[in-house]
C-alpha positions as CSV (number, residue, x, y, z in Angstrom):
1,X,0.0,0.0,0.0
2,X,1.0,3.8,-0.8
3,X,1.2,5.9,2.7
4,X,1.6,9.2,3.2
5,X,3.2,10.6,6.4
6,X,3.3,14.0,7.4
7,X,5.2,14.3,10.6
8,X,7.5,11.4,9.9
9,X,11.0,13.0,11.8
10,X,9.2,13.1,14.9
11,X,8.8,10.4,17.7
12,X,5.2,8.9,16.8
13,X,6.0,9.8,12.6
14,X,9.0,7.6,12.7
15,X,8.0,4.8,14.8
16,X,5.1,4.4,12.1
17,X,7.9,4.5,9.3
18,X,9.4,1.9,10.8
19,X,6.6,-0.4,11.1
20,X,4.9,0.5,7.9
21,X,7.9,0.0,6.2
22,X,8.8,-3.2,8.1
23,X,5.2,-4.4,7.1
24,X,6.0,-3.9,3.4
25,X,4.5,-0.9,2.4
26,X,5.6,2.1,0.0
27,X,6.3,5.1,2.4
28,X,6.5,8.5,1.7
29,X,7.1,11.1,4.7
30,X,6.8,15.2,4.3
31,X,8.7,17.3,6.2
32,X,9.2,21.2,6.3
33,X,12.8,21.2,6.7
34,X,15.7,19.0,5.4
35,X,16.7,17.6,8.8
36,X,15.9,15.2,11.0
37,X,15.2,13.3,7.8
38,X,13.8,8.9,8.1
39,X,16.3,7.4,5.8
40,X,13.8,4.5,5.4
41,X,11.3,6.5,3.1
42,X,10.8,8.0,0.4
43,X,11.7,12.1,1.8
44,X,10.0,15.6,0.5
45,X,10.6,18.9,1.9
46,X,7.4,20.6,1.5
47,X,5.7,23.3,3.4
48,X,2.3,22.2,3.6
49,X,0.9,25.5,4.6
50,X,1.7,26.5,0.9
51,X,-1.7,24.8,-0.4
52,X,-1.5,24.8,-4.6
53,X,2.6,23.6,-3.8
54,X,0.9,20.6,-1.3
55,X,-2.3,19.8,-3.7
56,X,0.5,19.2,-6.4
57,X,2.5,17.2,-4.3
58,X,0.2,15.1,-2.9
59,X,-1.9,14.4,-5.7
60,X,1.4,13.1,-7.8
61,X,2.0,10.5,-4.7
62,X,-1.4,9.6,-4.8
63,X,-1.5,8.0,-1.3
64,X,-4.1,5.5,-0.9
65,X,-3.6,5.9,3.3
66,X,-2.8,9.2,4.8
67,X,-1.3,10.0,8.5
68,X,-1.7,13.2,9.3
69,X,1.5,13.8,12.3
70,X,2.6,17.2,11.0
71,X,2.4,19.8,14.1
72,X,4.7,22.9,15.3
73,X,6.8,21.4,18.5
74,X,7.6,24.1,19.4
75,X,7.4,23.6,23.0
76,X,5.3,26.5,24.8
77,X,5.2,28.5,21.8
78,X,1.2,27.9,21.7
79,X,1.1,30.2,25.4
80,X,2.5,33.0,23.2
81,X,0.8,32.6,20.2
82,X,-2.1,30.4,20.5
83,X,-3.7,31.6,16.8
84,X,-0.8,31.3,14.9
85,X,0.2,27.7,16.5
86,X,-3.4,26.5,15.5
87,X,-4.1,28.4,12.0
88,X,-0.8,26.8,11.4
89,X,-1.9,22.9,12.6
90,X,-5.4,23.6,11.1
91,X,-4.1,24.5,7.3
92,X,-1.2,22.0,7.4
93,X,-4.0,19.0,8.3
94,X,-6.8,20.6,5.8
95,X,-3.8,21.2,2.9
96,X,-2.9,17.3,3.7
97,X,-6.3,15.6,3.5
98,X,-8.2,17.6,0.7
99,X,-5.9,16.7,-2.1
100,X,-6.1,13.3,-1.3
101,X,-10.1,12.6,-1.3
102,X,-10.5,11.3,-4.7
């Protein structure tokens, strides 16, 4: 199966990897930045608030699973700037899923 993981440098993201990978499935991860990459899948640097830049993307994978993990870690940033922190969670996840209902 074709998966899609957004959030696949962190601690849940590449635990999944691992084990979707291990159960022989095609895995492609999305990241923001170049580091912190999972050697074990296929890696795109892509921010996915950028939405026509994430429809393309996403639709060219064409995932037939999707995990949505992509969040901003920044630890007790969401204190200081609870709108941004969450119109930044909210468009990532929408920019994620829409291009990928067929």
């Amino acid at each position: 199966m074709k998966c899609l993981v957004t959030g696949h440098s962190g601690f849940i993201g590449s635990h999944l990897v691992d084990v979707l990978i291990r159960n022989g499935h095609k895995v492609y991860g999305i990241s923001r930045t170049d580091r912190n990459k999972n050697l074990k899948c296929h890696n795109i640097s892509l921010d996915l608030r950028d939405d026509s830049k994430a429809r393309e993307v996403i639709e060219s994978i064409a995932p037939e699973v999707v995990f949505a993990l992509a969040a901003n870690a920044a630890e007790g940033k969401s204190l200081f700037s609870p709108i941004d922190i969450t119109t930044n969670c909210v468009n990532t996840l929408f920019n994620t899923l829409v291009p990928s209902i067929r």
